[in-house]
C-alpha positions as CSV (number, residue, x, y, z in Angstrom):
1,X,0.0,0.0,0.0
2,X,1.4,3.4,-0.7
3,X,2.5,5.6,2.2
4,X,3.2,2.3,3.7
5,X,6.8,1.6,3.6
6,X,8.6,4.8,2.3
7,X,8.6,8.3,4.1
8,X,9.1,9.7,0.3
9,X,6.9,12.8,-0.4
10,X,5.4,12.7,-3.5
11,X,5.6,15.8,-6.0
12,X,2.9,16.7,-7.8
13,X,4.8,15.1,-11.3
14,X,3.7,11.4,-9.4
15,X,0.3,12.4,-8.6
16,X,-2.6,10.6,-10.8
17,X,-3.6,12.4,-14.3
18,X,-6.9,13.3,-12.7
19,X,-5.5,15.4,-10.3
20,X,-2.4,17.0,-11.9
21,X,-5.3,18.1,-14.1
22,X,-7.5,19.4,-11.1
23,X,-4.4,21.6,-10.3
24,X,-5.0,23.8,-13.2
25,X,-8.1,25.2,-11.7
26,X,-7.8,28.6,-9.9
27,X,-11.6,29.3,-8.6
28,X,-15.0,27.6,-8.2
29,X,-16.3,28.9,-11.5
30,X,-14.5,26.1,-13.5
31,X,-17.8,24.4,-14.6
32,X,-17.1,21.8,-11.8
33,X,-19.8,21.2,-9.2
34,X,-20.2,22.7,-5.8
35,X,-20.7,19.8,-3.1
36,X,-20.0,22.3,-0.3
37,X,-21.0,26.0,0.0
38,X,-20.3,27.9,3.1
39,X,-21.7,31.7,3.0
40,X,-20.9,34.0,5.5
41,X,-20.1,31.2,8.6
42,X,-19.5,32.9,11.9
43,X,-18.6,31.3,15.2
44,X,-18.5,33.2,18.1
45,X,-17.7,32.2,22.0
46,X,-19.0,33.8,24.9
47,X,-16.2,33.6,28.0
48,X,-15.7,35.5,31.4
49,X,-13.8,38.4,29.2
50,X,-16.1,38.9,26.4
51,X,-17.1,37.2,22.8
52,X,-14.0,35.2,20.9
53,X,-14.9,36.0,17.3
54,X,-13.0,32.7,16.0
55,X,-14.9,32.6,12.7
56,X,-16.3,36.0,11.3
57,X,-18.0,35.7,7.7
58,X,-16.0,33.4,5.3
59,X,-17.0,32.1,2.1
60,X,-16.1,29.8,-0.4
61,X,-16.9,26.8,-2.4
62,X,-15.9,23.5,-2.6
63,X,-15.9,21.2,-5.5
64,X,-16.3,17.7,-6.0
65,X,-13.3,15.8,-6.0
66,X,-11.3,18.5,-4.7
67,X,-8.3,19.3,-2.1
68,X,-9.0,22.1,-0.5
69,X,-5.7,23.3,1.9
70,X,-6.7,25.9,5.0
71,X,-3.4,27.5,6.3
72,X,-2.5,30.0,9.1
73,X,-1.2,30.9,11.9
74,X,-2.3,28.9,15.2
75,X,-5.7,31.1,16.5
76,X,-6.7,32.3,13.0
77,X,-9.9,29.7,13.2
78,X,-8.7,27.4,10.4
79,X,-9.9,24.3,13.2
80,X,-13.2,26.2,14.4
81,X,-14.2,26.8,10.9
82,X,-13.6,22.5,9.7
83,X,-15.4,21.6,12.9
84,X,-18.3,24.3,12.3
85,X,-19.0,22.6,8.8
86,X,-19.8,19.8,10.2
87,X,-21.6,21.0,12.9
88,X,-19.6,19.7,15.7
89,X,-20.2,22.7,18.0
90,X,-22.2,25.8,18.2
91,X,-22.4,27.9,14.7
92,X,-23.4,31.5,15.2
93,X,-24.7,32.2,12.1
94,X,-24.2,32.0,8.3
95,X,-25.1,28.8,6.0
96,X,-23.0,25.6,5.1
97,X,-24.5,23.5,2.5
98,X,-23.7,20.4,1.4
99,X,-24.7,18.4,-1.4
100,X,-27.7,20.7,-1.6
101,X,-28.6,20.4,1.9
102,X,-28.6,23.1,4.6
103,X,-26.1,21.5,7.0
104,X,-26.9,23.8,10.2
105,X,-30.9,23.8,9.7
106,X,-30.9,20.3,9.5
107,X,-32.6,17.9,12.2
108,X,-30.8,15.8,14.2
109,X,-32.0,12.3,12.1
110,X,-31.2,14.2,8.9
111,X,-27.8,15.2,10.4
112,X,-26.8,12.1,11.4
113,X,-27.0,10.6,8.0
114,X,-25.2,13.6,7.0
115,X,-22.1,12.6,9.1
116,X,-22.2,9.7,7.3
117,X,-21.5,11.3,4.5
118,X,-19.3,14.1,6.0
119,X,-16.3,12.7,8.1
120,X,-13.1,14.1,9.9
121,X,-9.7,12.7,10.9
122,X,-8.4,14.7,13.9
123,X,-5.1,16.3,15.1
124,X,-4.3,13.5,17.8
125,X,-4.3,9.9,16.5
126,X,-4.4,8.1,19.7
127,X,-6.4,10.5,21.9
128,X,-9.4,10.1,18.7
129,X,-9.9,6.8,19.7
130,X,-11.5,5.5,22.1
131,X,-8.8,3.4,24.6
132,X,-10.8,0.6,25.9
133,X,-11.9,-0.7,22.3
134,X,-9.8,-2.8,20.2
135,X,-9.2,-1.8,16.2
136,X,-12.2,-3.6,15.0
137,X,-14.5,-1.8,16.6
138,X,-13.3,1.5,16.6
139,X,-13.1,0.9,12.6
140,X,-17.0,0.2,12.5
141,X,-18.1,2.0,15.1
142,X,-20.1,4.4,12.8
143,X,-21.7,1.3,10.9
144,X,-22.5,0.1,14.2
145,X,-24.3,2.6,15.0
146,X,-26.6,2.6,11.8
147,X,-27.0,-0.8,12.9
148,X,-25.1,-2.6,9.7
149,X,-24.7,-6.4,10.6
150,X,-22.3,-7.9,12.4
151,X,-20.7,-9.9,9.2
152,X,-20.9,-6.9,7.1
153,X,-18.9,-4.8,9.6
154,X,-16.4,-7.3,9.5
155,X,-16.0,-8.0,6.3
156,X,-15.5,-3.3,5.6
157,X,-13.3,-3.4,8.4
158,X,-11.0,-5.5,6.6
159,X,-11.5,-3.8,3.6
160,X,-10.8,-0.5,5.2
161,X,-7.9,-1.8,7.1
162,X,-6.1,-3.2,4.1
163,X,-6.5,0.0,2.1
164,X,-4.7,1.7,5.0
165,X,-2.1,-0.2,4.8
166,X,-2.8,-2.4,8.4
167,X,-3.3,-6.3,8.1
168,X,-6.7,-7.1,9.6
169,X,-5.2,-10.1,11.2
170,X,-2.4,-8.6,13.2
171,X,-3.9,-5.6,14.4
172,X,-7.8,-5.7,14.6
173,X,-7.4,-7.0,18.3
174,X,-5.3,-4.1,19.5
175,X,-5.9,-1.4,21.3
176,X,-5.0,2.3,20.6
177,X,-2.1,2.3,22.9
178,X,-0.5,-0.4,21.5
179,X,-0.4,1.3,18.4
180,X,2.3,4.3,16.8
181,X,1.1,7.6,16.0
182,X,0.9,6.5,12.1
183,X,-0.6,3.6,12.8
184,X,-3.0,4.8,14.8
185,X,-3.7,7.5,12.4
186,X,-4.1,5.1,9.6
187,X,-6.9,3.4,12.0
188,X,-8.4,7.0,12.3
189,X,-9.0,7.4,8.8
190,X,-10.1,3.8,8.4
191,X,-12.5,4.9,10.5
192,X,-13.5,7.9,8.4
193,X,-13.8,5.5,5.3
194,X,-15.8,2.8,6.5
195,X,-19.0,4.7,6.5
196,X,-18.1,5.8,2.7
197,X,-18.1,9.2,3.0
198,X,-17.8,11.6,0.4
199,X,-16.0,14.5,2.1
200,X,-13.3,14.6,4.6
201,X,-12.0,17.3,6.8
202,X,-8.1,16.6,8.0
203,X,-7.9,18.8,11.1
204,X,-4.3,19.1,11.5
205,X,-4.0,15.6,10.7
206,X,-0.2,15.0,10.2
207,X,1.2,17.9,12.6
208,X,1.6,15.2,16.0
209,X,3.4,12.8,13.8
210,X,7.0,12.3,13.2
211,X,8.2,14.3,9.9
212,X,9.1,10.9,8.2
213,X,5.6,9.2,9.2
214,X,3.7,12.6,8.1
215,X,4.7,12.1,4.7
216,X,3.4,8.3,4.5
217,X,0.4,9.9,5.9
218,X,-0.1,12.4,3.3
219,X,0.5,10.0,0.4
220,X,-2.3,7.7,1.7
221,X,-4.7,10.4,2.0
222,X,-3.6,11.4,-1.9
223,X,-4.4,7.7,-2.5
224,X,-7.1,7.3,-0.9
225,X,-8.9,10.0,-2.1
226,X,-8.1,8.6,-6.2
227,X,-9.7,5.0,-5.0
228,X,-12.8,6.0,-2.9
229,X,-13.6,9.8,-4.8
230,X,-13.4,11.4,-1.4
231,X,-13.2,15.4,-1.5
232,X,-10.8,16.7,1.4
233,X,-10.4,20.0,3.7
234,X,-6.7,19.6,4.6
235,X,-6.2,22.2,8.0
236,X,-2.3,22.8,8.5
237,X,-0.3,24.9,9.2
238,X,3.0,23.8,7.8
239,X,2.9,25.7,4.0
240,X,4.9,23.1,2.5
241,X,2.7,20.1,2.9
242,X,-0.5,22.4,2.3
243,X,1.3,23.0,-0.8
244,X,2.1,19.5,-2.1
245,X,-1.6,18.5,-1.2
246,X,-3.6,21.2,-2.2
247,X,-5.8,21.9,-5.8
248,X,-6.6,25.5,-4.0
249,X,-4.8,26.9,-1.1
250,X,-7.3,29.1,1.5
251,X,-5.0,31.6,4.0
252,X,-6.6,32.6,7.2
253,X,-5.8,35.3,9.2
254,X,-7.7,36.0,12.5
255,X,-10.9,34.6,11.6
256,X,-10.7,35.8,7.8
257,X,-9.7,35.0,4.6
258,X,-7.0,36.4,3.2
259,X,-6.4,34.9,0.0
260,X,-7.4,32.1,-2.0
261,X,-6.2,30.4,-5.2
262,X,-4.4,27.6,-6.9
263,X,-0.7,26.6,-5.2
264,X,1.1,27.8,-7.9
265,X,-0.3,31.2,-7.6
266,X,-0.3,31.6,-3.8
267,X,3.3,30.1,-3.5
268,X,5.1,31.7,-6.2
269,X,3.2,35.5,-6.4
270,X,1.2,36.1,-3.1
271,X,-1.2,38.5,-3.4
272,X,-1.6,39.3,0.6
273,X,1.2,40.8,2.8
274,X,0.3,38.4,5.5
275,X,0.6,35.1,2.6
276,X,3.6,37.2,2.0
277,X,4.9,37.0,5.5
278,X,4.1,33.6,5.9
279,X,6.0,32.6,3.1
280,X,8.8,34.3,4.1
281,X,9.0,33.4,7.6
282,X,10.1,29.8,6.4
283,X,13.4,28.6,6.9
284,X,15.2,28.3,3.3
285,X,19.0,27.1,3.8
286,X,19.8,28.8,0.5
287,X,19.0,32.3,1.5
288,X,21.9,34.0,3.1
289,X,19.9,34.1,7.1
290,X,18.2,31.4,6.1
291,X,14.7,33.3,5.6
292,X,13.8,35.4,2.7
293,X,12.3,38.7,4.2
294,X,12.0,40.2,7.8
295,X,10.4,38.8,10.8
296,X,6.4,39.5,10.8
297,X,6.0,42.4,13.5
298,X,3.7,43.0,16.2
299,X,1.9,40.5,18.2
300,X,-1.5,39.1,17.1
301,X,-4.4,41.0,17.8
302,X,-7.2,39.5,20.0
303,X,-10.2,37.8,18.8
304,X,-11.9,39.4,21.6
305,X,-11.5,43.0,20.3
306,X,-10.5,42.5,16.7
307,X,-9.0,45.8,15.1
308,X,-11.2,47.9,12.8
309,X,-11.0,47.7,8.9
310,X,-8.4,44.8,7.8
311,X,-7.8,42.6,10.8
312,X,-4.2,42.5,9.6
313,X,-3.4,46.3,9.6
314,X,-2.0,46.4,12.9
315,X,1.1,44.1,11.4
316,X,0.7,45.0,7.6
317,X,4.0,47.1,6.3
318,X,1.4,48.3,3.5
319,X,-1.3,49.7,5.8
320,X,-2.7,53.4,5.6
321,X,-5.7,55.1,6.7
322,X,-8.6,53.2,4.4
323,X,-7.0,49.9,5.8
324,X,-8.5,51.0,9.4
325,X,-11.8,53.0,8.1
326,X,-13.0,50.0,6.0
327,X,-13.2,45.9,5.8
328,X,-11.1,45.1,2.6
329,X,-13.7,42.4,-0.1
330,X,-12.4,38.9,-2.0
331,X,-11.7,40.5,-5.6
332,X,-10.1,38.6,-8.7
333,X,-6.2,39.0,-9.3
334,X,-4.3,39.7,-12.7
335,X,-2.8,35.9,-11.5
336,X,-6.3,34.7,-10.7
337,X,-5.7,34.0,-7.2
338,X,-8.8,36.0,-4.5
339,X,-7.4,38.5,-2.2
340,X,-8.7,40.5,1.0
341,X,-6.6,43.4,0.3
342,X,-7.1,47.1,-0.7
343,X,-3.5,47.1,-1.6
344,X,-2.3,43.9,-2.9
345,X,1.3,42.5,-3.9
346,X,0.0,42.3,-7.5
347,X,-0.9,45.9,-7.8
């Protein structure tokens, strides 16, 4: 099984036809169709010290058979926003849909076969599972629940297990802490498939793992999502794997979007200081210093009192007087890429 026995990171020249050819896309008008819509979702907290605005009116679409990378700095809500689509937690307002249906108005029965079709893989492969239950069971647990036969959970949870790269006989009688991070990972995303989903959200999937383990990781998911037509929210917030995963990249920035496009144009012509600044801030042996521009200033501003205008004028080197008096809107690039920005790189 691929991802099994090599800690080789595939470039995008190995990757199938179907998705070198997805790569050429740069925005949801392509032709392609929509299986997820999120318009204006906002998640707010209420603590002792105020409301946390974690998510504050993004937007985008996601197409079928897509990768859709969500990167940025720890806080920006790239984790509250993959959670909120599918509805684990409170949403404060705004609309996901998905596959036509209105994810947050739906009833508990119609949103439990929803998450059926809607899955996630989280940050922390052993603390996902549950501890007391061996392998086999955590696989099925979901088909379990729907009340799928005995046999018939068996018989998936090999299937499952197999294209994971774990042999059913030597490890569906073990328990999560007898397991590596990777292989306990690989159960965790078993898990995700054995239900047949058609979406899955990675929530920092590969960051708790060993760098040579996250790299088998990410070419199973690439695998995976060729042989069971799976379209996938990858949350990072390492740029290079978000980049080597991705069909369109998605840059958060204290709640917001920043900038969207393909990888090519995000990576190599930023349109957003803060994409900018984030591509800069990592370490590149053959720059005399070892990064490529200055250190981003300023500490970020809390979601409790987020600044006026463009969240990201406090720390912007481009900033002036409109950037505080008004919100900056998603327009087009000359490179194609989406940009927050009343004064973008590409002007």
């Amino acid at each position: 099984m691929a991802g099994s026995g090599t800690a080789h990171l595939r470039t995008q020249d190995e990757r199938p036809e179907d998705q070198r050819a997805r790569e050429q896309r740069t925005d949801a008008g392509s032709g392609n169709e929509a299986l997820l819509s999120v318009e204006d979702l906002r998640v707010e907290f209420t603590t002792a010290a105020g409301v946390v605005q974690a998510v504050s009116g993004i937007s985008f679409d996601l197409l079928r058979g897509e990768t859709l990378g969500i990167v940025g700095e720890s806080g920006c809500g790239k984790s509250t926003a993959g959670r909120a689509i599918l509805r684990l937690g409170e949403v404060s307002g705004g609309r996901v849909r998905f596959a036509g249906t209105d994810v947050l108005a739906a009833s508990r029965k119609q949103l439990a076969r929803l998450r059926r079709r809607m899955q996630m893989i989280f940050q922390d492969p052993v603390g996902s599972l549950n501890p007391r239950r061996p392998v086999r069971h955590l696989v099925t647990e979901g088909l379990a629940a729907a009340g799928t036969p005995a046999d018939q959970r068996r018989e998936r949870a090999r299937s499952v297990l197999d294209s994971v790269g774990l042999e059913y006989d030597r490890f569906a009688d073990r328990l999560p802490r007898q397991l590596s991070g990777g292989q306990a990972q690989r159960v965790a995303i078993a898990r995700a498939l054995a239900v047949d989903p058609e979406l899955i959200v990675c929530d920092e999937a590969v960051s708790a793992l060993d760098v040579s383990v996250q790299a088998q990781i990410i070419n199973l998911i690439e695998d995976i999502k060729a042989d069971f037509d799976l379209t996938v929210i990858f949350i990072a917030h390492d740029l290079g794997v978000v980049r080597t995963i991705s069909d369109r990249v998605m840059v958060m920035y204290l709640g917001k979007i920043c900038e969207l496009g393909a990888p090519e144009a995000v990576y190599e012509s930023p349109a957003h200081p803060y994409t900018r600044a984030l591509l800069d801030s990592v370490p590149r042996p053959e720059v005399p210093g070892g990064f490529a521009g200055p250190a981003l200033g300023g500490d970020i501003p809390s979601p409790l009192d987020p600044p006026s205008g463009c969240r990201f004028r406090t720390r912007c080197p481009r900033a002036q007087q409109l950037c505080a008096q008004q919100e900056p809107q998603m327009t087009q690039t000359k490179t194609g890429q989406y940009v927050a920005c009343h004064f973008p790189l590409t002007d």
